[in-house]
C-alpha positions as a Markdown table, in Angstrom:
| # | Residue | x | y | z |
|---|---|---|---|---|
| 1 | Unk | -23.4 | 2.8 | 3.8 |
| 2 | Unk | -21.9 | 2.8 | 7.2 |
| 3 | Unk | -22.9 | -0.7 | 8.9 |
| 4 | Unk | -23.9 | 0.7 | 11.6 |
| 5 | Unk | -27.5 | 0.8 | 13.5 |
| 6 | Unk | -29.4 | 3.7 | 13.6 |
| 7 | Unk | -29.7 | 3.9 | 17.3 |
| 8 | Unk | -25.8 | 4.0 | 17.3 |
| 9 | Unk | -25.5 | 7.0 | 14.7 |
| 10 | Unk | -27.8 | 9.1 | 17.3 |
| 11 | Unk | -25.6 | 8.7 | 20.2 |
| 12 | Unk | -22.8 | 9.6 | 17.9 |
| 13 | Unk | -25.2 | 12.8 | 17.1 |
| 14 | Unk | -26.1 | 13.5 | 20.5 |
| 15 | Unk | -22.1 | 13.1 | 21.6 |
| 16 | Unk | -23.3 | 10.7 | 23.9 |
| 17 | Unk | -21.4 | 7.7 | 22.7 |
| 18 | Unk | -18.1 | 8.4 | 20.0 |
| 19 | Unk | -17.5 | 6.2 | 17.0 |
| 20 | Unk | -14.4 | 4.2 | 16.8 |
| 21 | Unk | -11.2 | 4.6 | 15.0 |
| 22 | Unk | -12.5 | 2.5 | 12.4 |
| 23 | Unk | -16.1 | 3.5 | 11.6 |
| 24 | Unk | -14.6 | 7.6 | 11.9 |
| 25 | Unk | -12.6 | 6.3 | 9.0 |
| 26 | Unk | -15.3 | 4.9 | 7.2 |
| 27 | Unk | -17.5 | 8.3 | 7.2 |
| 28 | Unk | -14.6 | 9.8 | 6.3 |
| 29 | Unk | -14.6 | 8.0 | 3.0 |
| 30 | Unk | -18.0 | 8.0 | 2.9 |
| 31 | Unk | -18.3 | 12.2 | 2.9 |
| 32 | Unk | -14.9 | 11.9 | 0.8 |
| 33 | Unk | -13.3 | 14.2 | 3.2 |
| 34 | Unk | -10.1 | 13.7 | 5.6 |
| 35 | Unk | -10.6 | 12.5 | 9.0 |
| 36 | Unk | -9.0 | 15.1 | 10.5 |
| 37 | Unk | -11.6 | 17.6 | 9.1 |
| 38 | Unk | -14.3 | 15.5 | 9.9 |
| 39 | Unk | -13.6 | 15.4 | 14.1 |
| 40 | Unk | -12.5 | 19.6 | 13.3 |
| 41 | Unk | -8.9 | 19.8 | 13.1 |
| 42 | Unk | -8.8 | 21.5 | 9.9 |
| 43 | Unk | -11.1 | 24.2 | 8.8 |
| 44 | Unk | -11.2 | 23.0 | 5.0 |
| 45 | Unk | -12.4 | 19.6 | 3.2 |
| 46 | Unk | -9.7 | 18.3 | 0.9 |
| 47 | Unk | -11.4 | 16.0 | -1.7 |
| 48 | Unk | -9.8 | 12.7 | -2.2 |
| 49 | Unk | -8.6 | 13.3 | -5.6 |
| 50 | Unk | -6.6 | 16.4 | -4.3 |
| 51 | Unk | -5.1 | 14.3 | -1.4 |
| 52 | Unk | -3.9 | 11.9 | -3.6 |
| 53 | Unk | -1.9 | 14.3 | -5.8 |
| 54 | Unk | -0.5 | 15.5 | -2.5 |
| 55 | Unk | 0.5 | 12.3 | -1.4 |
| 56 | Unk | 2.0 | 11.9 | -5.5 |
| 57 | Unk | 3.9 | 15.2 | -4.7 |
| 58 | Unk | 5.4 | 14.0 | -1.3 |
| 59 | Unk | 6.8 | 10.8 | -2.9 |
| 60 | Unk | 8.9 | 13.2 | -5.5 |
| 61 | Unk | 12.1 | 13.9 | -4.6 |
| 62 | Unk | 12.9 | 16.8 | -3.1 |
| 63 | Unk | 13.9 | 18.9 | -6.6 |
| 64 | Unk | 10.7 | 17.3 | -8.0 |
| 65 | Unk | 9.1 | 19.0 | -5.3 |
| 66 | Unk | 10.7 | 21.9 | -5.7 |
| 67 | Unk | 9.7 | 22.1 | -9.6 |
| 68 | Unk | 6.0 | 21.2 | -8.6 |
| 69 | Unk | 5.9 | 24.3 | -6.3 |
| 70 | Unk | 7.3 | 26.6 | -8.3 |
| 71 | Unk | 4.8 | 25.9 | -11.2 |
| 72 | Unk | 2.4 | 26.5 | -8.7 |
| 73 | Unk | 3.2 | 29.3 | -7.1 |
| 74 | Unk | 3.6 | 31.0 | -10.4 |
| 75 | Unk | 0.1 | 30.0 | -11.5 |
| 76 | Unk | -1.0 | 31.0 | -8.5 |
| 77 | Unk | 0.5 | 34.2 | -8.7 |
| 78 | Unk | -0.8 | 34.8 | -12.7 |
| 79 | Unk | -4.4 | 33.9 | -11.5 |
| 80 | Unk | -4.6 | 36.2 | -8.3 |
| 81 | Unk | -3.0 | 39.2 | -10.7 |
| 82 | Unk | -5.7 | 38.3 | -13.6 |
| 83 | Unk | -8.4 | 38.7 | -10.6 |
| 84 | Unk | -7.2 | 42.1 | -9.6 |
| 85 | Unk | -6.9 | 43.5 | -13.0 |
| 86 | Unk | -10.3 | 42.2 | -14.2 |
């Protein structure tokens, strides 16, 4: 899925030899997972279909935004108090 030789994918795993800008992305996409939690820069996977509505959110305007959040925050909110009451 990758294009690329075994031999290289076991320096990769041995952290002898690191994988260009390019093919990171690729396994990214591959895993579905952002790059920066693949090379450990953030402690949670965000699936692709999540990222996307983020990056729908960000283009919103900024009262769009605002709306979004709020909705949010309020389910949020209703969930966490259903979870302590049950």
């Amino acid at each position: 899925m990758l294009g690329t030789k075994g031999p290289a994918i076991g320096r990769y795993e041995r952290d002898v030899m690191k994988p260009s800008i390019e093919v990171a992305t690729r396994m990214a996409d591959i895993l579905e997972v952002s790059l920066d939690y693949l090379v450990g820069k953030v402690d949670k996977a965000i699936d692709q279909e999540t990222f996307k509505r983020l990056q729908d959110i960000e283009k919103l305007s900024e009262k769009e935004k605002e709306y979004v959040f709020a909705l949010m925050d309020a389910f949020l909110r209703d969930t966490q108090t259903k979870k302590v009451y049950s």
